[in-house]
Each structure stands twice: as C-alpha cells, then as structure tokens.
C-alpha positions in Angstrom: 60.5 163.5 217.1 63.5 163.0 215.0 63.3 161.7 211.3 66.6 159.8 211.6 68.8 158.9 214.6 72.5 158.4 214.5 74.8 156.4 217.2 78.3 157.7 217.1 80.1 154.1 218.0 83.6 155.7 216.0 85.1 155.8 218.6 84.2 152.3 220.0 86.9 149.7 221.4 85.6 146.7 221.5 86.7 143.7 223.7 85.7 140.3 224.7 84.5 141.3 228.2 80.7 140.1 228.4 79.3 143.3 230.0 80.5 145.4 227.0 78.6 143.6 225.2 75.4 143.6 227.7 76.3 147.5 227.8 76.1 148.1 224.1 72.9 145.9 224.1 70.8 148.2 226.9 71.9 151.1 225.2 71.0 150.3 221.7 67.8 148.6 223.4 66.7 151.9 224.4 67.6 153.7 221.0 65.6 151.3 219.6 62.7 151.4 222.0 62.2 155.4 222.0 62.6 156.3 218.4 62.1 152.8 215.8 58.2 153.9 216.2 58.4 157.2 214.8 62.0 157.6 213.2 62.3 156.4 209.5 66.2 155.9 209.6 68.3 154.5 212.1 72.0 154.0 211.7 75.2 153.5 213.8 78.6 154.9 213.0 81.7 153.2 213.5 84.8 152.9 212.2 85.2 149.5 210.3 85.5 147.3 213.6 81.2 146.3 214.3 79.6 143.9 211.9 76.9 141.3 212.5 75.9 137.8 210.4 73.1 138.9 207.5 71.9 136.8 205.1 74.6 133.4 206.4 77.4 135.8 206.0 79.5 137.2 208.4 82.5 139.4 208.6 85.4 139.4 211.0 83.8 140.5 213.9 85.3 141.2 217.5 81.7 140.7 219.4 80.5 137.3 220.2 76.8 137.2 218.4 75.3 134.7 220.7 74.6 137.6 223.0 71.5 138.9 221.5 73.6 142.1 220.0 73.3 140.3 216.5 69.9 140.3 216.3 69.6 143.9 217.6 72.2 145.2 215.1 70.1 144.1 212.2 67.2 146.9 213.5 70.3 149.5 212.6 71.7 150.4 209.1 75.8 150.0 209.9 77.8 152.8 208.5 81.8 152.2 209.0 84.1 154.1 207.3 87.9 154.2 208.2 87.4 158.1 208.4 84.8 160.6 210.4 84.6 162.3 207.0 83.5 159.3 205.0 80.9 158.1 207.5 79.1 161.2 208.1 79.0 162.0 204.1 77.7 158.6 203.6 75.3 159.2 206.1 74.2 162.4 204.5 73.5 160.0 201.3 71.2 158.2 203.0 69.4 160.8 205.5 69.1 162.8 201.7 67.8 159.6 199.6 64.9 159.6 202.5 64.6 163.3 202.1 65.1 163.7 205.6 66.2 167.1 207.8 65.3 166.2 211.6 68.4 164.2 212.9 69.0 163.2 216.7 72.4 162.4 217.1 73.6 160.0 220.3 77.3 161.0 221.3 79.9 160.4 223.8 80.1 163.1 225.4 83.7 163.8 224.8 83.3 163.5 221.4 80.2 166.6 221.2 81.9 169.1 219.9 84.1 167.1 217.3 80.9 165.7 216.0 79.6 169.1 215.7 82.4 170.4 214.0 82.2 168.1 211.4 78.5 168.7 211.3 79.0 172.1 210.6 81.1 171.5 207.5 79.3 169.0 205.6 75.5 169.7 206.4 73.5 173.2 205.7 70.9 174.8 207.8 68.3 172.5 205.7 68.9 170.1 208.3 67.6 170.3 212.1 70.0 168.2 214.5 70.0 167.5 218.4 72.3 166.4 220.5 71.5 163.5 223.1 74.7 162.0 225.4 75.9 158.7 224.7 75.3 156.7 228.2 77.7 153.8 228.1 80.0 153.8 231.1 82.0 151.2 231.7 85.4 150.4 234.4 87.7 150.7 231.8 85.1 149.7 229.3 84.0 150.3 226.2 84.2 154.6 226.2 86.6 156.0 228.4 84.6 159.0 229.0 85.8 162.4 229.8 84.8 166.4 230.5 82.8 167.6 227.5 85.3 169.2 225.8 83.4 172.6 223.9 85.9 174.3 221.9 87.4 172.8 218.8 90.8 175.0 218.3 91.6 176.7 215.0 94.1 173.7 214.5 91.9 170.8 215.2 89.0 172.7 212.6 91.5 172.8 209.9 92.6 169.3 210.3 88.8 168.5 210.2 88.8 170.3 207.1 91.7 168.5 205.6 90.1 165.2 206.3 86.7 166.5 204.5 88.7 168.3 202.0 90.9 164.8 201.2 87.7 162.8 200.9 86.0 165.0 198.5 88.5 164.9 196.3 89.0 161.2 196.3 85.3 160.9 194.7 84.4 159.9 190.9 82.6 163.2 189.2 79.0 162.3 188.4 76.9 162.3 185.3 80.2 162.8 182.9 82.7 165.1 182.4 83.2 168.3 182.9 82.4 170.1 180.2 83.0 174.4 179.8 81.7 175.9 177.2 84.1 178.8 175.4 83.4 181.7 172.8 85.6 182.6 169.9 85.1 186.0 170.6 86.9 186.1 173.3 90.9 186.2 173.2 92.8 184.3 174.2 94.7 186.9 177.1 91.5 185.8 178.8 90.5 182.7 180.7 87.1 182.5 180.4 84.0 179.8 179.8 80.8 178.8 181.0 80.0 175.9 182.7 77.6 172.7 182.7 75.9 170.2 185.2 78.2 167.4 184.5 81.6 166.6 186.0 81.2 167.1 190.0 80.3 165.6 192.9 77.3 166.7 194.2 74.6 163.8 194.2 71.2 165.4 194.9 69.1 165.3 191.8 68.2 168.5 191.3 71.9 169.9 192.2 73.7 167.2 190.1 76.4 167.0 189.6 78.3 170.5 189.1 76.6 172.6 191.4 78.6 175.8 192.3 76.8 177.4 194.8 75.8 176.7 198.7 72.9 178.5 200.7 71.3 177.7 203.8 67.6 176.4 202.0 70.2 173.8 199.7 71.4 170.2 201.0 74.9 170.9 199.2 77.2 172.3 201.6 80.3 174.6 201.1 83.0 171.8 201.4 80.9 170.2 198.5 80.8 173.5 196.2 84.4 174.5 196.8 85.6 170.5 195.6 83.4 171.3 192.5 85.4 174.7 192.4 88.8 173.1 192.3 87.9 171.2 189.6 86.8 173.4 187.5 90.0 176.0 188.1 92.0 173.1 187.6 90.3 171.7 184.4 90.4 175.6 182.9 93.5 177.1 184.5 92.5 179.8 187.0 93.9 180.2 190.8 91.0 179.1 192.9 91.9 181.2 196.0 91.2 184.4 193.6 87.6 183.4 192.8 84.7 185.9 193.5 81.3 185.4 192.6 78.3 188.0 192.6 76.0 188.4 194.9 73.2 188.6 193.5 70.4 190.9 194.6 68.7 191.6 190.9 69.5 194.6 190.7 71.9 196.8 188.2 74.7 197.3 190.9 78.3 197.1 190.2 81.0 196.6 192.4 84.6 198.0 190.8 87.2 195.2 192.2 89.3 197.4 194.1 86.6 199.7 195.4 84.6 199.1 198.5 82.7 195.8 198.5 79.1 196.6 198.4 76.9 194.2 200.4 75.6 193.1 197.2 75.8 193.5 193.3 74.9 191.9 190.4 78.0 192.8 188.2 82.2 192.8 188.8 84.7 194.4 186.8 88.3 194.0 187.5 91.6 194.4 185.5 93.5 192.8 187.8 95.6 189.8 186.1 94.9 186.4 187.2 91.4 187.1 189.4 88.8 185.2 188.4 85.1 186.6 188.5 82.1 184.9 187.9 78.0 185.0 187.6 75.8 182.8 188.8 73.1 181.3 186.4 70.2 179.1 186.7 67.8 180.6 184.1 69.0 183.7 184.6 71.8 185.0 182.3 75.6 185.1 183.3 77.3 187.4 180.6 80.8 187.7 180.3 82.2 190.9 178.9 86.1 191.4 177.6 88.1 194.5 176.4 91.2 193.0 174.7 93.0 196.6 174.4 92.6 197.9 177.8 92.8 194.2 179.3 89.5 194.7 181.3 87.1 192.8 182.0 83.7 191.8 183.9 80.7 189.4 184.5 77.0 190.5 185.4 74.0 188.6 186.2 70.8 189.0 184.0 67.3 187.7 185.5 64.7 189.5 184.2 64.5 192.5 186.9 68.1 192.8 186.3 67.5 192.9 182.4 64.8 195.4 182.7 67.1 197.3 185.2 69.8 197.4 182.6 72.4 195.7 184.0 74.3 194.7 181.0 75.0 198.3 179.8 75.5 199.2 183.7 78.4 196.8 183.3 80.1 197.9 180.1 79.8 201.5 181.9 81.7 200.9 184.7 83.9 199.2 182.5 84.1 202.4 180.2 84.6 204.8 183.4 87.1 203.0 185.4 89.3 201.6 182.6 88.6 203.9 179.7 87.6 200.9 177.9 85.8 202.0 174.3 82.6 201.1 173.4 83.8 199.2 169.9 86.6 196.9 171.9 84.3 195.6 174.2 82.9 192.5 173.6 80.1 190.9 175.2 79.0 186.7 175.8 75.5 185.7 176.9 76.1 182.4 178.7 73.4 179.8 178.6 69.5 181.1 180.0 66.0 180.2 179.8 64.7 180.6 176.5 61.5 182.2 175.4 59.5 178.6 175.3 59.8 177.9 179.2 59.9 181.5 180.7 56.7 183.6 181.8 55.7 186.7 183.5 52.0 187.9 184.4 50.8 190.8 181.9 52.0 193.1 183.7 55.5 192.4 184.1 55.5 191.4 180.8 54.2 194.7 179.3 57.7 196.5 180.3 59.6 194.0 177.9 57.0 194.8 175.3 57.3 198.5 175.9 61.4 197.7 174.9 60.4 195.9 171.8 57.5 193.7 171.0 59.9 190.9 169.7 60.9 190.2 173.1 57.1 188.7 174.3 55.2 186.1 172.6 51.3 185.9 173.0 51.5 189.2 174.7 47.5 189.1 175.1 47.6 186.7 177.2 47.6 186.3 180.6 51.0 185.3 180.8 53.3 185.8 178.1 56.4 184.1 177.5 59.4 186.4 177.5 62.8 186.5 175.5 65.3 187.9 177.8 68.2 186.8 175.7 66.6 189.0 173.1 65.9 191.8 175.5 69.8 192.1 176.5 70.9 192.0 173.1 68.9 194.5 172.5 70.0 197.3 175.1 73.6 196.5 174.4 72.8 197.5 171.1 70.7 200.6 171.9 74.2 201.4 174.2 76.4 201.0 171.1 77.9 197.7 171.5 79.0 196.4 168.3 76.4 193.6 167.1 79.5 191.6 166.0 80.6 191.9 169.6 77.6 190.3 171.2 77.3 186.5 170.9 74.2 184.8 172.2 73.9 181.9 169.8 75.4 178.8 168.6 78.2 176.2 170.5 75.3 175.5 173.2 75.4 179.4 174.5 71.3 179.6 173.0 70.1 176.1 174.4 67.2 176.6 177.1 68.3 175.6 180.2 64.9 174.4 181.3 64.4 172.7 178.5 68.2 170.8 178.4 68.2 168.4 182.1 70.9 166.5 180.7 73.3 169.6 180.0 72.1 172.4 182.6 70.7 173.3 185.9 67.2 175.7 185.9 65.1 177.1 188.3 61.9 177.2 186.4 62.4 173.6 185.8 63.4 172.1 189.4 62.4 174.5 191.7 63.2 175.6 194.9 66.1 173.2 195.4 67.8 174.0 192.4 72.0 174.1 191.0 73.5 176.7 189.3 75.9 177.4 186.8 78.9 179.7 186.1 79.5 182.5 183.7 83.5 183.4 184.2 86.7 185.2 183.2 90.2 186.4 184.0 92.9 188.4 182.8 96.4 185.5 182.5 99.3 186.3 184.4 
C-alpha cells in the first residue's frame, strides 16, 4: 500500500457543467475511500485553477462548493504551482518532511509518460512509485483523453529539463552563503578551493544545503546537485561543463586525464587548462595537489583504506611520471576531514596506522582506537619527499573536524547513511 498518493489534476479544465463536478467528486471519492486508511499523505496537483473555502476564506474559484467537492477537497493537501516543475518539487518537500518513499501516482493517461519524465529527473531510486490511470471521462469534459502516448522525444526531455533546470535556479541558497575555503599555497595560475555545507539548495537535513553529490540510496537528485554545481563554478570561476569528479572506489588508482577512463579511481591528474577536477569528501580527505612550474595538477580522495593504500604519493607519482613534475614544486592541500576525536577503527585496522607511526592512533589498547588520518597522510608525503613546507593541513578551517562542525561541514560518521558531501577542487586558468 502506498505511503502517499498523488492526483495529477494539472492538466484540469474546469467548467461550470454540474457533471464535472459530480465526476471529479466519484473519482476523488474513490481515492479517498481506498487509500485515506493506510496512506499518510494525500495530495492533488494542479496548476493554480482548484481551491476550496478553509478556515472562512476562500479564493477565486471556478467550482461551485455547494456540491459536496468542498468538503472532499479538504481530505487532500492542494499543491498548485503555475509549473510541472514547481509542483512536483514541492511535492517532494512534503513526501520527504514525512520521510516517505512508496508513492501511487493517479494520471490521465495521456499525460503517463510526461509525468514520468519528470519523475525521473527530480526523484532517485530512494523512492518506489506506481502508476494507476486517471478514470475521468467526460463528453467533452473535464480531460480530453487520448492514446497513451510512451515515448517522450529527445526534444520534449530537454524542454522538461529546462523547466526543472529554470526552477532550480530561481530558489534562495539555504543555511547562508557559499562559502570556499582557499590555501595560500596555492598560486594563483590555479583555481582551486574547498567547499562547505552552506550556500545551496538542497533541503534534506542531513544533505543541507550544498550537497554535491547524487546516488541512488540519497533523496537529492542530479538536477538538484548540478544547480548546486553551477553555483559554485560561478561563485569561483570554473567552466561547469568541464567538471569531473572521482569515483571513488578506496583504493590508490589514478586515472591520467587523457588516458583511458578506468571504471573507477580515487585520484585525477590533468594539465589541461581550464578542466576542473575534484574529490569528494565527507570525512574522508579531498587533497588538492599543484605544480606551479610544469602547470599540473591533481585531486585524490583519502579515507582511511585509501590512506593506508597510499594514495596521496600514488598521486604526486603519476604527477611526477606523466608531467615530469619535481618532487620540491609540488605542493600538496589536505581539505577538511574527520579529525582524530570522532574517527575509530577496531584494533585491528587500527594496528596498520600504528605500524606507520604510533602518533597516528590514540588509546591504541583499546578496543577501538581513534585514528589520525590527517597525520597519517602528512606523514607518507613526507616519507615520499614532499617538502613539509609544501603540505598544508592546518589553519583557515582546513583542520576543523567535520563531524564535529554541523554548522560548517557535511560527515558521515556523524549523520549516517544519508549523508552530503563536500568538494576538494582545482584547475589550470585559461
């Protein structure tokens, strides 16, 4: 049974003919009848023309209300919105305020695979939805009904993307503003920084508000992530449409832009002038590494497999190899992490950072010991002959916890499953 059910009425014309309105009521009866018992949310989309008297007020209204259609109205929750895009995102509000996922959605039939299209961009595979015919069938009634129609065509998406696309960006960022964090030691031939939490649009708690990355187990969805995106390029001055992020298997794996894509990685390198790169952070660590002489650079991701792995180093190698970058002009940015007071690992995980250096675990006896991956890193860049001048992994918020800091960062350890994540990035100007 679903959780929440949805009327599509956007499409509605509504006259004065009485059997409209004694159509619209059997139909809504029935809605009401199967699914008020066991759904928590039930709403009807429309497009700014249905409204009903609440509370002694009462706006302009095309029905007549002494049908019995006002009183029925009031069982639903009205969403109408002058556009597809705003109704269904302010229905995703509400169905995510409930913390609901099962969603029945009654549609004209001709309307099916437009529905579904604009399902597709603004919900993830979080969310479980079926698909149940609108039955309101009228002589030139209220839907003029027609074949299913089953393909969207590559034009009509694009429009539906433009719509979503134009409505995302008409919304107020959240929490603040956005806010990238920048090192000195890092010229400026590069664009580079490392973002926050504040400054987007995404509303979920846990992913608020400058989440920059989408999967199928997260309620944000792309369209939501790439407005966030845009922002951010336009706030620090990169081209958005050259934007590549890792992906991330924990692992020391490089991909060498201009080589073969691998299916995944955990570091880039480029020196190609205005592509931006970036890693993805949530506790983990995204480092950002520069050479200002051979105008090279790269990003890698640092959890604490990765660390152990040696991912760092595996980066300023490729970087050494491909550019003939030099071990003293490369300089190396640790991005904001999970510090050593929130982060454990059973004993014996933990016993391979010891092994490294016993600085790196705190109350090592124990059963689990808290681990310093920050220090870990530093430490193998070192032991690879990175300058320690070149390494920066304190000060300008770069050393704040991020499970300790809700207000300035997203964090796994702290929220879970469900969680946002932050950018490390860089790019060479054009």
């Amino acid at each position: 049974m679903a959780e929440a059910v949805l009327i599509d009425l956007f499409d509605l014309k509504l006259n004065s003919q009485k059997n409209c309105h004694q159509t619209l009521l059997k139909t809504l009866n029935a809605v009401q009848y199967h699914h008020a018992t066991k759904a928590k949310f039930l709403c009807i989309m429309c497009c700014s023309n249905i409204s009903y008297e609440r509370d002694g007020e009462q706006d302009n209204c095309e029905l007549e209300t002494g049908n019995g259609l006002s009183a029925l109205l009031k069982e639903f929750e009205i969403v109408s919105c002058p556009s597809m895009a705003a109704c269904l995102y302010t229905i995703k509000q509400k169905v995510d305020e409930r913390n609901l996922s099962s969603i029945k959605v009654i549609v004209p039939r001709h309307r099916k695979a437009l529905m579904k299209a604009f399902i597709d961009q603004l919900f993830t595979d979080v969310y479980n939805f079926e698909f149940e015919d609108l039955q309101v069938t009228l002589r030139g009634g209220l839907f003029k009904q027609s074949i299913e129609i089953n393909i969207i065509t590559a034009q009509e998406l694009r429009e539906i993307q433009n719509e979503i696309e134009t409505f995302l960006r008409s919304l107020p960022a959240l929490r603040g503003e956005l806010t990238i964090i920048t090192s000195p030691l890092i010229p400026d031939i590069f664009v580079h920084g490392f973002t926050t939490r504040t400054g987007g649009i995404s509303y979920i708690p846990t992913l608020s508000s400058f989440n920059l990355f989408s999967s199928s187990k997260r309620r944000d969805p792309k369209a939501v992530v790439q407005e966030n995106l845009r922002r951010l390029a336009n706030a620090a001055g990169f081209n958005v449409e050259k934007f590549y992020r890792i992906k991330t298997h924990h692992s020391n794996d490089i991909w060498i832009m201009g080589r073969k894509e691998p299916d995944s990685y955990d570091g880039i390198t480029t020196n190609q002038r205005g592509v931006t790169i970036a890693a993805l952070g949530a506790d983990c660590i995204p480092i950002v590494f520069a050479d200002p002489v051979k105008k090279a650079c790269g990003v890698a991701h640092a959890g604490w497999k990765g660390t152990l792995l040696g991912v760092a180093m595996a980066t300023v190698n490729a970087m050494i190899a491909e550019y003939g970058c030099s071990l003293e002009d490369i300089v190396v940015v640790l991005g904001p992490s999970v510090g050593p007071c929130c982060f454990t690992l059973p004993r014996e995980s933990a016993e391979a950072f010891h092994n490294l250096h016993p600085a790196c675990v705190q109350l090592f006896d124990s059963p689990n010991p808290y681990i310093d991956i920050r220090k870990a890193t530093r430490i193998l860049l070192e032991r690879g002959g990175i300058l320690p001048r070149n390494i920066q992994d304190q000060n300008q918020d770069l050393n704040l916890c991020t499970s300790c800091h809700p207000d300035k960062f997203f964090s796994h350890v702290r929220d879970g499953l469900n969680f946002g994540t932050q950018i490390g990035f860089i790019s060479i100007r054009e």
